[in-house]
SETORMI-536575 format. One record per residue (C-alpha): residue number from 1; x, y, z. Coordinates in steps of 0.02 Angstrom, whole numbers. Example, Ala and Ser with C-alpha at 12.3 -4.5 7.8 and 13.67 -1.06 7.14 Angstrom:
BEGIN
[1; [615; -225; 390]] [2; [684; -53; 357]] 
% end
This chain:
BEGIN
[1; [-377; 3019; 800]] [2; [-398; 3114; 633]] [3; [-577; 3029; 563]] [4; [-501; 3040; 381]] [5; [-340; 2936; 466]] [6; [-497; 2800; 550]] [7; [-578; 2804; 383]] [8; [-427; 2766; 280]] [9; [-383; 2636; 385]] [10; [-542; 2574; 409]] [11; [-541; 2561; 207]] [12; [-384; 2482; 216]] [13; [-431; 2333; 320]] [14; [-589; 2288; 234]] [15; [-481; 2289; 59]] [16; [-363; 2167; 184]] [17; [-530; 2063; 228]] [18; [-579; 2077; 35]] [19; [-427; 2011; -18]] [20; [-455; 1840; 88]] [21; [-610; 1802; 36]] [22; [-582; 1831; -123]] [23; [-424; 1700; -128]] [24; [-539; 1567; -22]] [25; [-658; 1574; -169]] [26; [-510; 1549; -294]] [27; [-424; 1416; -182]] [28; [-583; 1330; -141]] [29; [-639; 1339; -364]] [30; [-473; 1270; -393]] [31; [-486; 1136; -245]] [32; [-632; 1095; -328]] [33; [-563; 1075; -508]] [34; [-414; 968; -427]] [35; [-541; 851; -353]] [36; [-623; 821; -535]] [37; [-459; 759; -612]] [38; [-419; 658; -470]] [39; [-589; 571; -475]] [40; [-555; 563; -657]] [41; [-370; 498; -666]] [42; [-420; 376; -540]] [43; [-563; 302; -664]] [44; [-409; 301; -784]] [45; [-283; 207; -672]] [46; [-175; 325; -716]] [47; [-55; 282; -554]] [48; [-26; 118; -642]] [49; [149; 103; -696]] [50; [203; 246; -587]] [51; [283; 168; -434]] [52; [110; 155; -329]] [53; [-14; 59; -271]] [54; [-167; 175; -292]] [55; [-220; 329; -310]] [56; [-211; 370; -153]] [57; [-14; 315; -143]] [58; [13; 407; -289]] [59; [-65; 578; -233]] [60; [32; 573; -63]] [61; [195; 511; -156]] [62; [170; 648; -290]] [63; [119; 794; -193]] [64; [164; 753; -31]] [65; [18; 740; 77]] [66; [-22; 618; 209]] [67; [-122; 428; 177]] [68; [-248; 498; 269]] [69; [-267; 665; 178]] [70; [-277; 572; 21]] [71; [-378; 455; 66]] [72; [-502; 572; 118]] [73; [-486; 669; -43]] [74; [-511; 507; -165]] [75; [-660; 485; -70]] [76; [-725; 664; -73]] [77; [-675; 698; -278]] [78; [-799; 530; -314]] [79; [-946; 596; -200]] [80; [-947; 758; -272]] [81; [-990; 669; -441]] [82; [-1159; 630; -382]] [83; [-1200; 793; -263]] [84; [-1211; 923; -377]] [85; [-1272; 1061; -238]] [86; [-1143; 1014; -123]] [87; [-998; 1018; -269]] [88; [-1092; 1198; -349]] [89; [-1066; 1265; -158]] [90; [-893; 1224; -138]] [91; [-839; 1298; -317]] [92; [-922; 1465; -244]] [93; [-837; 1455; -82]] [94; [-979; 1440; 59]] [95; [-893; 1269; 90]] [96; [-722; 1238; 150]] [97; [-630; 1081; 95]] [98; [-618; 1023; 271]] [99; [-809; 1035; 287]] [100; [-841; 959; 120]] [101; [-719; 813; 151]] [102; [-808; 758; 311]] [103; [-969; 808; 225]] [104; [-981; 690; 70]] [105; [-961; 543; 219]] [106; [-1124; 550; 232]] [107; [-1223; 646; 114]] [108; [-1339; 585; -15]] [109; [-1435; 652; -173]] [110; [-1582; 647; -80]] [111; [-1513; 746; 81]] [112; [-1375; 884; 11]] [113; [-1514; 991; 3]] [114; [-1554; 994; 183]] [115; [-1375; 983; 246]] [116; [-1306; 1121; 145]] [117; [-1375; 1257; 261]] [118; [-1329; 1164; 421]] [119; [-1146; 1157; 357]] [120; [-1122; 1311; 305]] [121; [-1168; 1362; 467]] [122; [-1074; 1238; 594]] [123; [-898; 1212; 616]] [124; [-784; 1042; 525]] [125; [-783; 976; 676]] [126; [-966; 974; 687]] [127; [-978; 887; 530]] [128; [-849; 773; 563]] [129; [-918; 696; 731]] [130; [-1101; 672; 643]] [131; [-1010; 588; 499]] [132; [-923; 484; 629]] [133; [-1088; 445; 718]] [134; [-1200; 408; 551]] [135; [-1070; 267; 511]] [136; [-1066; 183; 680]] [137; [-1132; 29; 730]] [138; [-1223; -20; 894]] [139; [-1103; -93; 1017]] [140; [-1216; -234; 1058]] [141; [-1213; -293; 876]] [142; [-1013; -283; 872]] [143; [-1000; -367; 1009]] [144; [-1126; -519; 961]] [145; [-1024; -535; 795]] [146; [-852; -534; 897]] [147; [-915; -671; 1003]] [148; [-955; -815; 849]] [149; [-774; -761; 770]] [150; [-688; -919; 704]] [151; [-563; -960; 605]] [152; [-517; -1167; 587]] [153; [-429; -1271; 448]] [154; [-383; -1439; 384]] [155; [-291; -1553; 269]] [156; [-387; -1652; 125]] [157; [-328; -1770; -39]] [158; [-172; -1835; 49]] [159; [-115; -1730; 131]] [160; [-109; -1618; -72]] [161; [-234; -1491; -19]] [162; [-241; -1363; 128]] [163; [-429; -1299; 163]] [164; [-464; -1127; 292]] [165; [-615; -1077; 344]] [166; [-659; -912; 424]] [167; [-826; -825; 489]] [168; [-782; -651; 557]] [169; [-883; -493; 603]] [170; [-941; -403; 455]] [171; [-799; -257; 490]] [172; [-659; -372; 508]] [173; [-706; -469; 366]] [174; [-729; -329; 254]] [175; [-545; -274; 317]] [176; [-467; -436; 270]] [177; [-580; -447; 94]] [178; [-501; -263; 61]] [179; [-323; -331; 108]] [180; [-326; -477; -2]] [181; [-434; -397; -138]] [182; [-286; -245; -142]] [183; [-147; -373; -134]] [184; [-224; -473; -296]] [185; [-248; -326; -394]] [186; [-61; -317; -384]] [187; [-13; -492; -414]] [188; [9; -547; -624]] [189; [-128; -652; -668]] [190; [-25; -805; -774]] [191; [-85; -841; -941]] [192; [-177; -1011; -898]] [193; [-274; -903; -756]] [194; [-382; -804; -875]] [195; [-577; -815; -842]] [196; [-693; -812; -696]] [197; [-587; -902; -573]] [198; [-448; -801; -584]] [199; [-490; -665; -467]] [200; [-510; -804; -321]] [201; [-335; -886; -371]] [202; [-239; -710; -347]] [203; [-351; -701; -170]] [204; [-283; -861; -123]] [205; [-98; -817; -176]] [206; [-135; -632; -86]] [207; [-168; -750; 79]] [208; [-3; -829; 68]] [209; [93; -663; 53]] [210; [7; -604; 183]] [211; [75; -744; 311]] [212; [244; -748; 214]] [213; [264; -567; 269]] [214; [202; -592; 423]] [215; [345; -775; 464]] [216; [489; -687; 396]] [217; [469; -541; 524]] [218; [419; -642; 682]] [219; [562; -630; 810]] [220; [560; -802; 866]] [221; [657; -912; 725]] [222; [636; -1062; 823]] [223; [451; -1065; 819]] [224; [417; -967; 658]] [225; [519; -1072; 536]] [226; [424; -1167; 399]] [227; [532; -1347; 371]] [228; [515; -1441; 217]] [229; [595; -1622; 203]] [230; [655; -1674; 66]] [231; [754; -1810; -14]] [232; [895; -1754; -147]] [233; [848; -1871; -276]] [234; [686; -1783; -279]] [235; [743; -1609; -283]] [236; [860; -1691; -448]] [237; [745; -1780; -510]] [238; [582; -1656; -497]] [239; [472; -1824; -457]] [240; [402; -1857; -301]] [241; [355; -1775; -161]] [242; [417; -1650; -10]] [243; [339; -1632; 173]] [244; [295; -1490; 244]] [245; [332; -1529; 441]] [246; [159; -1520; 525]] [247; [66; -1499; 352]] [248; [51; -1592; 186]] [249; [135; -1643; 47]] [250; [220; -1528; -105]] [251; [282; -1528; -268]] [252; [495; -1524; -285]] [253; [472; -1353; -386]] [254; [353; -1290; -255]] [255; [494; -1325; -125]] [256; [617; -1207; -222]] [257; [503; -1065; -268]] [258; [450; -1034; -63]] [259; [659; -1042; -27]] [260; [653; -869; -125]] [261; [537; -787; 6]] [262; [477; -809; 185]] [263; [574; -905; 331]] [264; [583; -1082; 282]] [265; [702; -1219; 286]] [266; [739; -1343; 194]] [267; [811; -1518; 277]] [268; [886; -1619; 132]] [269; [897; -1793; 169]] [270; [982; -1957; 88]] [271; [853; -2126; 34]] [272; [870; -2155; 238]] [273; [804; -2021; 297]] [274; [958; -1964; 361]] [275; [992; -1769; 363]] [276; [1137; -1737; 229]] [277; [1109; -1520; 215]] [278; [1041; -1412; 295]] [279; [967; -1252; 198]] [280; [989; -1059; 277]] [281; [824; -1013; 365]] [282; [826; -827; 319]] [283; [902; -683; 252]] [284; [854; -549; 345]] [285; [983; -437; 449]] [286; [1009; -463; 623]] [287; [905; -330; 723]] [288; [1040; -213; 769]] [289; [1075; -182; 589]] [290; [896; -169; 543]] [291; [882; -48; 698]] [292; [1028; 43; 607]] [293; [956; 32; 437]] [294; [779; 82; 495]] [295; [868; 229; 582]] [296; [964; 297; 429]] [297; [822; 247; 298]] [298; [673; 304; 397]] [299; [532; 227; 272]] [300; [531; 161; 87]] [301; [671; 216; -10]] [302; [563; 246; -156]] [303; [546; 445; -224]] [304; [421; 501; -123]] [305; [340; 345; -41]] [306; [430; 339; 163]] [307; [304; 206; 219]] [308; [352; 146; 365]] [309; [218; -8; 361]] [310; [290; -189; 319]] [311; [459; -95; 250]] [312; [596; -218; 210]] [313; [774; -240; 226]] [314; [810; -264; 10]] [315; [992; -300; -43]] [316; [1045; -187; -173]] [317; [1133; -320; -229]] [318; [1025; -463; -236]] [319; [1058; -599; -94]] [320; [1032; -765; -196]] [321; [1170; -684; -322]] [322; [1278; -660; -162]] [323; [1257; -485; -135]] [324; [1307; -457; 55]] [325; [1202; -431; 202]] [326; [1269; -255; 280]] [327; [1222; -74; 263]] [328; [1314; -24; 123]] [329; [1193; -172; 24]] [330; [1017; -139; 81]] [331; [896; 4; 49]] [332; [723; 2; 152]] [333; [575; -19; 28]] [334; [387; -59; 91]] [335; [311; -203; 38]] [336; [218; -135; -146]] [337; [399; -68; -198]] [338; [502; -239; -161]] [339; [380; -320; -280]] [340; [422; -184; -406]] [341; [582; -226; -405]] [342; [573; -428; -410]] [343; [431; -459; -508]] [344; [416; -310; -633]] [345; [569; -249; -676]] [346; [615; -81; -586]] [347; [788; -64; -531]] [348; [868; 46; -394]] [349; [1061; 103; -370]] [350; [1130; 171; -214]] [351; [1250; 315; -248]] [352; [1413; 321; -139]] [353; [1332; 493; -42]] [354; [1184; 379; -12]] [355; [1056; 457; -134]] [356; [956; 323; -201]] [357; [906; 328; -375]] [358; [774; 211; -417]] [359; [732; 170; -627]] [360; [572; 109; -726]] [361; [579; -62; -820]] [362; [631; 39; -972]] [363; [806; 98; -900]] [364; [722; 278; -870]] [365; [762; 374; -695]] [366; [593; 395; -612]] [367; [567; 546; -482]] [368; [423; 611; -369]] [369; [300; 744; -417]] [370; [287; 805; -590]] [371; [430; 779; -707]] [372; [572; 908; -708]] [373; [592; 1044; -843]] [374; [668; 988; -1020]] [375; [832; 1037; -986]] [376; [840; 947; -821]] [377; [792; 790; -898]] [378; [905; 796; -1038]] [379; [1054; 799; -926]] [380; [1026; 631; -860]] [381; [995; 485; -999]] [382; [919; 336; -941]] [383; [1012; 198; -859]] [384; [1045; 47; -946]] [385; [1053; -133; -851]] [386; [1123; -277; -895]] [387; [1031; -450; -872]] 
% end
């Protein structure tokens, strides 16, 4: 071959090679600038308000990434803020993002110094499998905690006052702390709740969603249900008590606040004793239209969310104000987005070619990602709801 025709290509290629390298360092500076504002809009709560439950919802709902991807990069953008070397690397592209992801696991200020030339020179895989072996535990220990695991509980002041006790291996219990710690950051703290003991109020009221969520989706109705007796005079009345079958004693109002959620019953009986109604234990689907609706929906409803974990069967049309229970009614919606909708104000609409449009407390249409161009919005004006 022609040398001149070698060399020309030759010069070609390496302008080729040129070319990539120079984009990595571009996409890995502007990787690194997206991970500042996401450690900073996540100081600023700035998902708040915005249809999720955390950052990390709101990146994977807004850009369309997975949990875990987002996850990992909440994590990552809030390391970075205290390893300099590591972050100054990146920016210049001798670190990848997969490598600094798995990286910041388990870096410190006082070891990014030695680490940075073993990770530019080993694979993300590498670094992934040491990050994965710096955070685990001796299986001896685990297994010592699993063995004293307990959980008991009991009834005190009449009958008034349920009391639980737990002692669980440091992982599980730090699992459950997280669950009910994210669940009562999400739950309205009530005016008389302000101060110190607040925080441990929402925890407790976090528990009992928890094992609502978990009753109203156990297949076996029988053995699941929650039955409260109670006499009508004292439902009328509001004095008195009701009996939890198997538990203690609560208030009438009590009695018709858990009818709105869970699978409970309520047996309303005369002065005798004697049975006079029976209240409807649930108002969930059958399964072969949740099969159907979980088929057609595929996750949460909600623009951008799809989760898949704890999703419910809503009614469109709410059921205590007699919307129907069929397919045409319900929408599926995860757990975070159902309490959008009954506790804090956002409504949804599904359209008649099955689009579903969902719309902030203020009447405005909310979307995924960032907001459309001005002329896009102005087409649509907000929606306005009746009470």
């Amino acid at each position: 071959m022609n040398p001149d025709v070698v060399s020309a290509r030759r010069s070609n290629d390496e302008s080729v090679i040129a070319g990539m390298d120079n984009s990595h360092r571009s996409a890995c500076a502007a990787q690194r600038r997206l991970l500042s504002f996401i450690a900073e809009a996540d100081r600023r709560e700035l998902w708040r308000n915005d249809g999720a439950r955390d950052m990390c919802h709101w990146l994977w709902m807004r850009y369309g990434i997975s949990d875990w991807k987002a996850r990992r990069w909440v994590d990552c953008a809030h390391a970075l803020e205290r390893l300099p070397q590591i972050a100054s690397a990146f920016a210049e592209g001798a670190l990848s993002v997969d490598k600094v992801v798995e990286l910041t696991r388990f870096a410190a200020p006082e070891t990014e110094r030695g680490l940075l030339p073993w990770a530019e020179g080993t694979s993300s895989g590498a670094i992934r499998r040491r990050a994965e072996l710096e955070a685990r535990r001796s299986l001896e220990e685990t297994e010592a905690a699993e063995r004293l695991r307990s959980v008991s509980w009991w009834n005190e002041d009449d009958g008034r006052r349920f009391c639980l006790a737990a002692s669980l291996p440091a992982a599980q219990g730090a699992l459950v702390a997280k669950a009910l710690d994210r669940l009562a950051e999400r739950i309205p703290q009530m005016p008389e709740e302000v101060g110190a003991g607040s925080l441990d109020q929402r925890r407790a009221d976090a528990l009992v969603m928890l094992a609502t969520s978990r009753v109203s989706s156990d297949p076996d109705p029988d053995r699941a249900t929650v039955v409260v007796h109670a006499q009508l005079e004292t439902l009328v009345s509001g004095n008195g008590g009701c009996e939890v079958e198997g538990g203690g004693v609560i208030h009438p109002e009590t009695a018709k606040r858990l009818l709105c959620a869970g699978r409970l019953q309520a047996v309303i009986e005369d002065h005798s004793g004697q049975p006079v109604r029976l209240g409807r234990t649930r108002r969930d689907p059958p399964p072969w239209m949740l099969r159907q609706l979980r088929h057609r929906d595929s996750g949460c409803r909600f623009p951008g969310c799809g989760s898949r974990r704890y999703a419910h069967a809503h009614h469109v049309e709410w059921w205590e104000k007699g919307g129907a229970t069929d397919l045409e009614n319900l929408v599926l919606v995860c757990g975070f987005h159902h309490r959008l909708v009954h506790e804090y104000g956002w409504r949804l609409r599904r359209e008649r070619d099955g689009e579903v449009r969902w719309f902030r407390p203020d009447g405005r249409r909310y979307r995924a990602g960032p907001a459309p161009p001005p002329e896009r919005r102005d087409l649509e004006p907000a929606l306005s709801f009746s009470a």
